[in-house]
Backbone as a chain_set.jsonl record, in Angstrom:
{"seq": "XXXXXXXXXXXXXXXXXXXXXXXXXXXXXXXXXXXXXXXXXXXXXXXXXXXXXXXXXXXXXXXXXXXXXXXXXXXXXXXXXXXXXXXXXXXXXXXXXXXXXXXXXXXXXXXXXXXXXXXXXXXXXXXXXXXXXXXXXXXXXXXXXXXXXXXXXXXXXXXXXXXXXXXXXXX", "coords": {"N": [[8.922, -4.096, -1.876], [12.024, -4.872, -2.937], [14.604, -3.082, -5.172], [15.19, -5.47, -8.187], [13.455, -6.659, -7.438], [13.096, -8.339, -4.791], [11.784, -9.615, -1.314], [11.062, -7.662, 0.717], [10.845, -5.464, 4.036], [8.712, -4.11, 2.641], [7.146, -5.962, 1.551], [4.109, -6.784, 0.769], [1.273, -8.733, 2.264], [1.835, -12.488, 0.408], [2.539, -11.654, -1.788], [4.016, -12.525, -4.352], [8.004, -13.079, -5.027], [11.253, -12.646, -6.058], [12.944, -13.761, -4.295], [11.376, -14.976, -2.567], [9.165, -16.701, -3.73], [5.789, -17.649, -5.158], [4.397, -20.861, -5.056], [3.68, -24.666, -5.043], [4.324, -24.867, -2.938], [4.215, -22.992, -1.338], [3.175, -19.673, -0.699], [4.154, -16.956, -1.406], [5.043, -14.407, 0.018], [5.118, -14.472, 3.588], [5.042, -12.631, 5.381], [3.619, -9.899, 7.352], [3.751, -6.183, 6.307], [5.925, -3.886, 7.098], [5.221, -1.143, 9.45], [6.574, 1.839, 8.544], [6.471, 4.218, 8.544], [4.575, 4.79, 10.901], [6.66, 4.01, 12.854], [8.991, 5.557, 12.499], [6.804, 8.03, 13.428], [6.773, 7.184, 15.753], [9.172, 7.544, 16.549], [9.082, 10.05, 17.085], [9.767, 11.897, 14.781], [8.911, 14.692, 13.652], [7.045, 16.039, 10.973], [5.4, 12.96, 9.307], [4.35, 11.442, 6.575], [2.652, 9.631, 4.009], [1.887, 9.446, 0.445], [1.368, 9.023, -2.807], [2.234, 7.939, -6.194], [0.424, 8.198, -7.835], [-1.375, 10.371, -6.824], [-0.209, 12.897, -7.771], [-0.253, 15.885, -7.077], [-0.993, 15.328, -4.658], [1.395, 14.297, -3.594], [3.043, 16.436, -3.986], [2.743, 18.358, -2.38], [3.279, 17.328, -0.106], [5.759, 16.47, -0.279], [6.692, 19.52, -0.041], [5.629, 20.477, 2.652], [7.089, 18.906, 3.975], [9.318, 19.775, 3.983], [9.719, 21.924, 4.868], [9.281, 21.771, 7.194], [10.385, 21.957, 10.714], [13.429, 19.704, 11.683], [13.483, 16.113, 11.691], [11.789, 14.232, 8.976], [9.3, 11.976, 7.738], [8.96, 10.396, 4.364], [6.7, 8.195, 2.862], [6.564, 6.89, 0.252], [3.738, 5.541, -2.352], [4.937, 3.638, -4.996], [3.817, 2.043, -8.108], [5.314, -0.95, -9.828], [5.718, -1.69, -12.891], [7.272, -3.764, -13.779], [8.563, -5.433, -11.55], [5.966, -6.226, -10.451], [4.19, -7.1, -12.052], [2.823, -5.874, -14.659], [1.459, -4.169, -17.246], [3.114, -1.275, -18.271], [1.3, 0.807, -18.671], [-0.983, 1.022, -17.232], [0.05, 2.281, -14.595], [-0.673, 4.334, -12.92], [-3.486, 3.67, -12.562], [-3.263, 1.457, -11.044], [-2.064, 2.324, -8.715], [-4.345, 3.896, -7.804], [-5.775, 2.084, -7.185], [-4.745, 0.866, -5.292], [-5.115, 2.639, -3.23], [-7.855, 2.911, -3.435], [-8.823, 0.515, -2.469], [-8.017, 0.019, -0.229], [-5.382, -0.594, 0.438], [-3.619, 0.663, 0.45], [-2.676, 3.757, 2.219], [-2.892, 6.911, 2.284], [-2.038, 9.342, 4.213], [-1.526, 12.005, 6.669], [0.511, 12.822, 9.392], [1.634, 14.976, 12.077], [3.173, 15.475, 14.628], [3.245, 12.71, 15.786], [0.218, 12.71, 15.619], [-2.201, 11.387, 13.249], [-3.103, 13.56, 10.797], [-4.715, 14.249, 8.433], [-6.948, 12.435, 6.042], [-6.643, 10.575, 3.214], [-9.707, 9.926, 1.951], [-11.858, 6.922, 0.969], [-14.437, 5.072, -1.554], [-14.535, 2.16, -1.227], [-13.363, -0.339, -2.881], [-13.336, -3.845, -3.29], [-10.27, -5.606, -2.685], [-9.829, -7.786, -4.785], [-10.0, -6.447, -7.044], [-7.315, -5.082, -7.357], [-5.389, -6.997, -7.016], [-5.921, -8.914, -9.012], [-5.063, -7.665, -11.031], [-1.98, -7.68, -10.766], [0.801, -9.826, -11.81], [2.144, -10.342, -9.652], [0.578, -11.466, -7.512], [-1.141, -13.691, -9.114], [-1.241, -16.224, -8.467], [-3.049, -16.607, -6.596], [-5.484, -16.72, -7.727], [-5.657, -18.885, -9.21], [-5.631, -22.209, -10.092], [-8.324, -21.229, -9.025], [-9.979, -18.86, -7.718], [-8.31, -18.693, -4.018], [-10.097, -18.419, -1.543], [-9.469, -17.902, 1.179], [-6.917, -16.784, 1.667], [-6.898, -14.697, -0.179], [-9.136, -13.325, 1.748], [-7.575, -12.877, 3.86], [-5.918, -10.485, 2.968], [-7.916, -9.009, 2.304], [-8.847, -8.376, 5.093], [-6.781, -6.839, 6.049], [-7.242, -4.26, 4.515], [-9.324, -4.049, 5.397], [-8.841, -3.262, 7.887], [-6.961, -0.979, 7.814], [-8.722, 1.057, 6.876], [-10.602, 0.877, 9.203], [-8.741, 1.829, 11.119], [-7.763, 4.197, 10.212], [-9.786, 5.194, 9.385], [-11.199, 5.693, 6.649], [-13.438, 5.314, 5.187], [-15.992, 6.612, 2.564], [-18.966, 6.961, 3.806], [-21.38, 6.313, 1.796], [-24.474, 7.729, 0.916], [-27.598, 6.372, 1.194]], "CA": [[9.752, -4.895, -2.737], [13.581, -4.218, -3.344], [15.27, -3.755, -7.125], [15.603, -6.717, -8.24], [11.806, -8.155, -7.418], [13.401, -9.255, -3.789], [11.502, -9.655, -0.979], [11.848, -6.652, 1.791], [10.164, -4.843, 4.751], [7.702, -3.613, 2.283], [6.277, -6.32, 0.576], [3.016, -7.547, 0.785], [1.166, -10.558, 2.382], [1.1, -12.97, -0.461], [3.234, -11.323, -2.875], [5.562, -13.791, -4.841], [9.158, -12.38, -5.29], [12.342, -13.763, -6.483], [13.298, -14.429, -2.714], [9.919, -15.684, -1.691], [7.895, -17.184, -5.195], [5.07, -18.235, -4.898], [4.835, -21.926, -5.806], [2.812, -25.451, -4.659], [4.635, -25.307, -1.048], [4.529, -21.049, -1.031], [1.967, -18.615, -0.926], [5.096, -15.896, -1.244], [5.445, -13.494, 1.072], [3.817, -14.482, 4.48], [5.208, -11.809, 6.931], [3.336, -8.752, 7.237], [4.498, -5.324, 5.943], [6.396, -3.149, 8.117], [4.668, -0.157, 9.352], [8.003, 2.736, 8.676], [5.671, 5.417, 8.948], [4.393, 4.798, 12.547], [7.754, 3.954, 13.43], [9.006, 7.027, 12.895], [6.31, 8.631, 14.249], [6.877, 6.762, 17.684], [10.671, 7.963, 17.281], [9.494, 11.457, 17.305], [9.864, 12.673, 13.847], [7.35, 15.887, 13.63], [6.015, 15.65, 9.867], [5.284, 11.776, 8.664], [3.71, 11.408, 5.608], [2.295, 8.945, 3.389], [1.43, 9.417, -0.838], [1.072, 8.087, -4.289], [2.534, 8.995, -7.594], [-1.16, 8.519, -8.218], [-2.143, 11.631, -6.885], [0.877, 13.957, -8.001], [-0.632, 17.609, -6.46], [-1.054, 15.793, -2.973], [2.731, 14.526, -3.024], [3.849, 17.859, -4.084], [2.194, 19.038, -1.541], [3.749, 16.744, 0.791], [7.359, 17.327, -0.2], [6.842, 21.398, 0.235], [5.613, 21.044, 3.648], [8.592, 18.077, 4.571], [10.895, 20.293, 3.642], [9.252, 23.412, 5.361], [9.23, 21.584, 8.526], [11.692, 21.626, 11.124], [13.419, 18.383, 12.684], [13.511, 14.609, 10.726], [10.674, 14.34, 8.648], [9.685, 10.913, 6.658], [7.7, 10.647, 3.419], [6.78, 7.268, 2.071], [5.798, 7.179, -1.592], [3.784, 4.118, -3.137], [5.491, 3.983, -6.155], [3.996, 1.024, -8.122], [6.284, -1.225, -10.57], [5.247, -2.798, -13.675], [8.313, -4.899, -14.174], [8.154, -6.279, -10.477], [4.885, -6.275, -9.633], [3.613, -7.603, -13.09], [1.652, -5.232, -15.073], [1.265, -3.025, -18.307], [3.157, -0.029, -17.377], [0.696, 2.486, -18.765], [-1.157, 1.006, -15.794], [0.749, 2.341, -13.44], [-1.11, 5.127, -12.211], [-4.521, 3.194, -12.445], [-2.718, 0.281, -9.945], [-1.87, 3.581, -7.809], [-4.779, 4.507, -7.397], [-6.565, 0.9, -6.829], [-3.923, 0.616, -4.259], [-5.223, 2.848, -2.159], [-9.399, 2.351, -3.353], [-8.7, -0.834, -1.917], [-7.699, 0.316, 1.349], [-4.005, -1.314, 0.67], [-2.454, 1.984, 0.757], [-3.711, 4.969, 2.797], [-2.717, 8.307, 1.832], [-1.994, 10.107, 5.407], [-0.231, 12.857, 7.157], [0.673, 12.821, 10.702], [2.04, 15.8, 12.883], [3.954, 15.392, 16.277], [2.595, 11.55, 15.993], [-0.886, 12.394, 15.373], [-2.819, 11.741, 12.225], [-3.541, 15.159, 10.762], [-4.868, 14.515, 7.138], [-6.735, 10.812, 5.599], [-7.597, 10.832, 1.855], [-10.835, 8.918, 2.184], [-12.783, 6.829, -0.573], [-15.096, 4.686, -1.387], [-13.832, 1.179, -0.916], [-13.199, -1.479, -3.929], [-12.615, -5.233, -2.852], [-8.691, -6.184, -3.076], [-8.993, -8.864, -5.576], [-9.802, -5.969, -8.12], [-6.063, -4.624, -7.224], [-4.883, -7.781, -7.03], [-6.218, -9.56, -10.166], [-3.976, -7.032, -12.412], [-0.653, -8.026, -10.675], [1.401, -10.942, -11.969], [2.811, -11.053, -8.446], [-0.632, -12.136, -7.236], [-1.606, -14.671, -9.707], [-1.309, -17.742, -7.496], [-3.977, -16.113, -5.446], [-6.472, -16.859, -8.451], [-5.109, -20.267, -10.326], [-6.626, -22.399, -10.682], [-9.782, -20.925, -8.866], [-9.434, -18.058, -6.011], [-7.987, -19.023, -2.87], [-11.187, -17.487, -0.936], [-8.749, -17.598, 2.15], [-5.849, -15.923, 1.315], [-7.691, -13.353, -0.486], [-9.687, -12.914, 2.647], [-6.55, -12.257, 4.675], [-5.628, -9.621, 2.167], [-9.114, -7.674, 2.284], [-8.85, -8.119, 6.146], [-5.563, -6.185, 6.219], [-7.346, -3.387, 4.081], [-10.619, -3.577, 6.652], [-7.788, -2.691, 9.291], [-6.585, 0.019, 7.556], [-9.835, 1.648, 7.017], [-10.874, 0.99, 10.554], [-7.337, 2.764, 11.46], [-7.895, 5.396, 9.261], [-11.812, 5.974, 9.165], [-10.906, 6.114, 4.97], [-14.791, 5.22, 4.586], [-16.788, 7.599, 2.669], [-20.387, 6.29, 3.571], [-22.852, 6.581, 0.617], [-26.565, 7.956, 1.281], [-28.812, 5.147, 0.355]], "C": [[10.982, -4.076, -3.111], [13.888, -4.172, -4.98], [15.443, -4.929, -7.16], [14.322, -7.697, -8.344], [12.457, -8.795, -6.151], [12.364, -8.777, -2.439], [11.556, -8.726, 0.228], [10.796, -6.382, 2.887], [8.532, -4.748, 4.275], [6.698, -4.029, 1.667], [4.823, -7.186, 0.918], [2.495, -8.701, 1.118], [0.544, -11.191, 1.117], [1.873, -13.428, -1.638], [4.289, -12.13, -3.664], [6.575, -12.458, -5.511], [10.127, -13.604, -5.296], [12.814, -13.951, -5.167], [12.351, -14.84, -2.181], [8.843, -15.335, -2.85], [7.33, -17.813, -4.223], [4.937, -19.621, -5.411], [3.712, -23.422, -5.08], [3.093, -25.5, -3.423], [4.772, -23.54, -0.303], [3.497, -20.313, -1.459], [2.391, -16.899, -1.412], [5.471, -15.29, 0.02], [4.794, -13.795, 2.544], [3.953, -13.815, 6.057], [4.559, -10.593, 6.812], [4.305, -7.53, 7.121], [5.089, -4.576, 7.319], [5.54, -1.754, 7.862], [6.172, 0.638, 9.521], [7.249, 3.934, 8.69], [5.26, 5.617, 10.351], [5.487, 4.422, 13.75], [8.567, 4.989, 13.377], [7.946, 7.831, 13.317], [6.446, 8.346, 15.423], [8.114, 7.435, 17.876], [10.763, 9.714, 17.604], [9.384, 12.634, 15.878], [8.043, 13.678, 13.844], [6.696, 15.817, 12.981], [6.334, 13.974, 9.56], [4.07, 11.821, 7.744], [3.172, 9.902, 4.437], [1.605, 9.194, 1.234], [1.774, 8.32, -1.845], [1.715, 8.488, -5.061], [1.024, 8.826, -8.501], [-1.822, 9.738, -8.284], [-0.916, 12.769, -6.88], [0.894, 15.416, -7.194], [-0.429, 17.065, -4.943], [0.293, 15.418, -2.425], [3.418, 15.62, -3.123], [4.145, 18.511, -2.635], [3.284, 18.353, -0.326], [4.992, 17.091, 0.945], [7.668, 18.856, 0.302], [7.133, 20.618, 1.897], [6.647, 20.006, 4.632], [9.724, 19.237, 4.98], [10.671, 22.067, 4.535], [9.176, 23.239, 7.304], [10.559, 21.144, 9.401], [11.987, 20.287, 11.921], [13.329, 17.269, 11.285], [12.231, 14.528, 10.103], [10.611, 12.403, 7.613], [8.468, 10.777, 5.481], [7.789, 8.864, 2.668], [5.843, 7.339, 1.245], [5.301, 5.561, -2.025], [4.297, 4.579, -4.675], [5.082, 2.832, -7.283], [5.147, 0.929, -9.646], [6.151, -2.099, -11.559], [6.358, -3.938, -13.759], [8.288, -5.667, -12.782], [7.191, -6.786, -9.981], [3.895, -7.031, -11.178], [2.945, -7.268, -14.036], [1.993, -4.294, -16.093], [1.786, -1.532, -17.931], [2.083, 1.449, -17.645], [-0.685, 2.194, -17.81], [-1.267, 1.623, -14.353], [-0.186, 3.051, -12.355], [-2.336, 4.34, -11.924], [-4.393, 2.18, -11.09], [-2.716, 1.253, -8.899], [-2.778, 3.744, -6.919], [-6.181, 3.207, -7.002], [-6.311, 0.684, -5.544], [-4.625, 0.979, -2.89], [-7.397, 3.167, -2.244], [-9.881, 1.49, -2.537], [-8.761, -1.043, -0.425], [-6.233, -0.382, 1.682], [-3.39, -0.366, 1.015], [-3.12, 2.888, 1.212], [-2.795, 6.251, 2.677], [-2.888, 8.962, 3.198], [-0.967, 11.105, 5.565], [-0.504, 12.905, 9.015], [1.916, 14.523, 11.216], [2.523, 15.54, 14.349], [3.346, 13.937, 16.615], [0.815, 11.535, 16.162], [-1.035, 12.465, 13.914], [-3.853, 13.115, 11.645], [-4.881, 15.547, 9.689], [-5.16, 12.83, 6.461], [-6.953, 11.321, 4.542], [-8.56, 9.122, 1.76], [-11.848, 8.757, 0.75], [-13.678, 6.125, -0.443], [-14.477, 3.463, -2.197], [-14.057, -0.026, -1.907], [-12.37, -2.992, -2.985], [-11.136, -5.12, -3.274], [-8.874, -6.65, -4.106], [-9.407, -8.233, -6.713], [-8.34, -5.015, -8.175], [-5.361, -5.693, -7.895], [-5.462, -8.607, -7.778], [-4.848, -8.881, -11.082], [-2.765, -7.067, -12.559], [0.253, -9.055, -10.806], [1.805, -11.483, -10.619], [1.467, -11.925, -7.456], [-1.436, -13.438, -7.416], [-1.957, -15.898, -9.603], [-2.699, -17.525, -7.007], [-4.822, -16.311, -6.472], [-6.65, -18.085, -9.345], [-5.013, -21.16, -9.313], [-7.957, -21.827, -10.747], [-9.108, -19.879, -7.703], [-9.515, -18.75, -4.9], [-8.424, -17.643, -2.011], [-10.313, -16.979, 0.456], [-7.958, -16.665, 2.357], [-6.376, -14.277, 1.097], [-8.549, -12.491, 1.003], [-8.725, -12.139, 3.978], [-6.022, -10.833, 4.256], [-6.905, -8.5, 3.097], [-8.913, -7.462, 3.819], [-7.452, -6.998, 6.446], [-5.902, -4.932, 5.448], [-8.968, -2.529, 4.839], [-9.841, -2.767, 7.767], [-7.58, -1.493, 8.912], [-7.43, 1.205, 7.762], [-10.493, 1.578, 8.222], [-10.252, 2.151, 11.086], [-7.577, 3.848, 11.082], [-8.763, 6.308, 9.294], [-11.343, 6.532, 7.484], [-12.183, 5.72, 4.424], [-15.233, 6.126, 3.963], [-18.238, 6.844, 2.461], [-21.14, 6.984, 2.813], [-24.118, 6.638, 1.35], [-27.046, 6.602, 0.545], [-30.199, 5.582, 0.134]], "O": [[10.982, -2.907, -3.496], [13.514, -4.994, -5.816], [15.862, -5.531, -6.172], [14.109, -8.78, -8.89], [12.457, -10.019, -6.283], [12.085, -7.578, -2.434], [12.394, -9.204, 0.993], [9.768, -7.047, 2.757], [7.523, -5.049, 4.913], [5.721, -3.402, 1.257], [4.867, -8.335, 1.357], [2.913, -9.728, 0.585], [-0.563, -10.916, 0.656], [2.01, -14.494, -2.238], [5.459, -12.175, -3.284], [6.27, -11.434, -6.123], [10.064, -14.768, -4.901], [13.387, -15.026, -5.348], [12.535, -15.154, -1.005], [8.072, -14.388, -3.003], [7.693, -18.298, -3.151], [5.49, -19.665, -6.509], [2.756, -22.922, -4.486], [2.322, -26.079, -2.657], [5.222, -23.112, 0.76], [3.015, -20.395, -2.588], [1.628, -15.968, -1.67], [6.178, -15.795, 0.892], [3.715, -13.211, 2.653], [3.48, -14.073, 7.164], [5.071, -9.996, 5.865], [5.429, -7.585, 7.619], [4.628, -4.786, 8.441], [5.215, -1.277, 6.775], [6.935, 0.264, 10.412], [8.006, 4.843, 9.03], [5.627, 6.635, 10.937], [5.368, 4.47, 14.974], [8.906, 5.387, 14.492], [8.537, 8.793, 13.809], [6.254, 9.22, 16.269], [8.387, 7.914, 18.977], [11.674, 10.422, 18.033], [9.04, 13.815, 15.926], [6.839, 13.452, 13.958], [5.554, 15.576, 13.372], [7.525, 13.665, 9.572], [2.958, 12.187, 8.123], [4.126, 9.125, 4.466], [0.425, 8.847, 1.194], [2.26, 7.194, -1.736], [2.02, 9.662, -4.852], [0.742, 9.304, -9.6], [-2.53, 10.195, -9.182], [-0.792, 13.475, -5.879], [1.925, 15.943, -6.775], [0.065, 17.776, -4.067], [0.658, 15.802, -1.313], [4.387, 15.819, -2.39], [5.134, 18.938, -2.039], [4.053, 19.117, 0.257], [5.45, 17.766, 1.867], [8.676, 19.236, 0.898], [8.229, 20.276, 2.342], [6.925, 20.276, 5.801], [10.555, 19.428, 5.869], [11.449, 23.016, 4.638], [9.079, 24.044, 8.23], [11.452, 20.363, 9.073], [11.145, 19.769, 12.655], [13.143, 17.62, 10.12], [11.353, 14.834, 10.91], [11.55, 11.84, 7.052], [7.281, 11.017, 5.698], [8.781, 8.438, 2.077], [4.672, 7.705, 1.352], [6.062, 4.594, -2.065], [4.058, 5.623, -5.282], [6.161, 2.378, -7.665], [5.632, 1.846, -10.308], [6.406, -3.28, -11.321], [5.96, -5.102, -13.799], [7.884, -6.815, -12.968], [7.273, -7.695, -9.155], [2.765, -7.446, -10.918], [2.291, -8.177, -14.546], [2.911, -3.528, -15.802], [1.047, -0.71, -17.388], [2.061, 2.565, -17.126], [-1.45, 3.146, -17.656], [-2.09, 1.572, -13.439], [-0.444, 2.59, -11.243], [-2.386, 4.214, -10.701], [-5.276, 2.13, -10.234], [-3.518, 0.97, -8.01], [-2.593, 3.785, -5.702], [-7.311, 3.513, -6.621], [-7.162, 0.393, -4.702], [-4.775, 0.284, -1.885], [-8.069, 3.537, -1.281], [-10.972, 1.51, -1.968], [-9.299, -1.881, 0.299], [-5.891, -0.687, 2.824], [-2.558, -0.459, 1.917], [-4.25, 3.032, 0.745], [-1.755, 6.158, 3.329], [-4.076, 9.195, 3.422], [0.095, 11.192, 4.95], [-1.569, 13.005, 9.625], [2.863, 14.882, 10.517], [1.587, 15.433, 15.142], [2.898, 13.858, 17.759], [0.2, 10.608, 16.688], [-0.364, 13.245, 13.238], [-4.973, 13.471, 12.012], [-5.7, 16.462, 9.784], [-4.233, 12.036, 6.303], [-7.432, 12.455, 4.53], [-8.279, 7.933, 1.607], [-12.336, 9.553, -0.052], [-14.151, 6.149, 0.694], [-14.041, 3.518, -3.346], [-15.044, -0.719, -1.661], [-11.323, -3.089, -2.343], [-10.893, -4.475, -4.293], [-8.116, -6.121, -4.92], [-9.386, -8.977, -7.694], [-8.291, -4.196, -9.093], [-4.826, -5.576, -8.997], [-5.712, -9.547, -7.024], [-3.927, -9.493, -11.623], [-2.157, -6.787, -13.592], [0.682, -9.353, -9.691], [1.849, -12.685, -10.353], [1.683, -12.952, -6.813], [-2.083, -14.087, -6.594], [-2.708, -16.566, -10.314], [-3.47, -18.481, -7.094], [-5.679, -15.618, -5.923], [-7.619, -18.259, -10.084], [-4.564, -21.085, -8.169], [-8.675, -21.762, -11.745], [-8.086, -20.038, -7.035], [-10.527, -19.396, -4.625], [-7.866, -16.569, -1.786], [-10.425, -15.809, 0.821], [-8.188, -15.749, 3.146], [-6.319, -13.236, 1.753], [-8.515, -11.275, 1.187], [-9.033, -11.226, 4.744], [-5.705, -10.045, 5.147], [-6.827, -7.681, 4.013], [-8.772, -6.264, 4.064], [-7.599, -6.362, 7.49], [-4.939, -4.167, 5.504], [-9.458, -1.401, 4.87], [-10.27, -1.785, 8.372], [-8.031, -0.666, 9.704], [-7.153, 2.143, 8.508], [-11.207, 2.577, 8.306], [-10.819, 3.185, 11.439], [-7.586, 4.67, 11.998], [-8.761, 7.539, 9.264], [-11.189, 7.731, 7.251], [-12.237, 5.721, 3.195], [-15.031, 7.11, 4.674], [-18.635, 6.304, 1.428], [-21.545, 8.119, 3.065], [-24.635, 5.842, 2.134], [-26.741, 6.094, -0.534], [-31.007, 4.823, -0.402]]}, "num_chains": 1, "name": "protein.A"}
């Protein structure tokens, strides 16, 4: 999502924004996100990175070794946004870190186009992400739209497939 609450590359299937509300003939957003991380990795760039301002020590971390590495490097930050995204900002970090519970956001590092580095968890349904975000809210009003939602979690099964971000529990 761009300033403004507008609709961009980055936003979410689902997501209502002031260029694509959600509404009785709109579900919001219904193009998938752009991957800009694996696109620079196809172009070559050496370090690609992925963090949170959730987990502060492992973007640190990330920036050092950007900046330590030689050649184009790219770092994308989830950053979330109470005023766009709908939510209590003392939140923020908690949304952060749902984000990527969820399997919406994956916390990676890649090297010469391989994945080097997952931060792997143990996996919370979407629609406890996506309950807390105003931009969502369609997706539950009157009653959950089991569908939708299901497209969602499937796009966070992928990830975790992609990823291997499981950590399987002993039973």
């Amino acid at each position: 999502m761009n300033t403004g609450i507008q609709r961009s590359g980055a936003t979410p299937y689902d997501a209502s924004t002031t260029t694509s509300p959600a509404g009785k003939c709109s579900m919001g957003n219904r193009r998938p996100k752009k991957d800009l991380p694996m696109i620079l990795a196809a172009h070559g760039a050496p370090y690609v990175a992925t963090a949170s301002v959730a987990y502060l020590p492992d973007l640190k971390k990330k920036v050092e070794k950007a900046l330590a590495t030689e050649g184009p490097c790219y770092l994308q930050v989830h950053a979330p946004c109470c005023t766009g995204w709908g939510f209590e900002g003392e939140k923020t970090m908690a949304i952060g870190k749902l984000a990527i519970e969820t399997g919406l956001w994956v916390n990676y590092e890649m090297e010469d186009g391989k994945v080097t580095r997952v931060k792997k968890v143990v996996r919370k349904p979407v629609e406890v992400y996506l309950k807390e975000q105003r931009r969502f809210r369609h997706l539950f009003k009157p009653k959950p739209n089991e569908t939708e939602i299901a497209k969602i979690q499937a796009v966070a099964d992928r990830n975790a497939e992609r990823f291997g971000i499981d950590i399987k529990l002993k039973k």
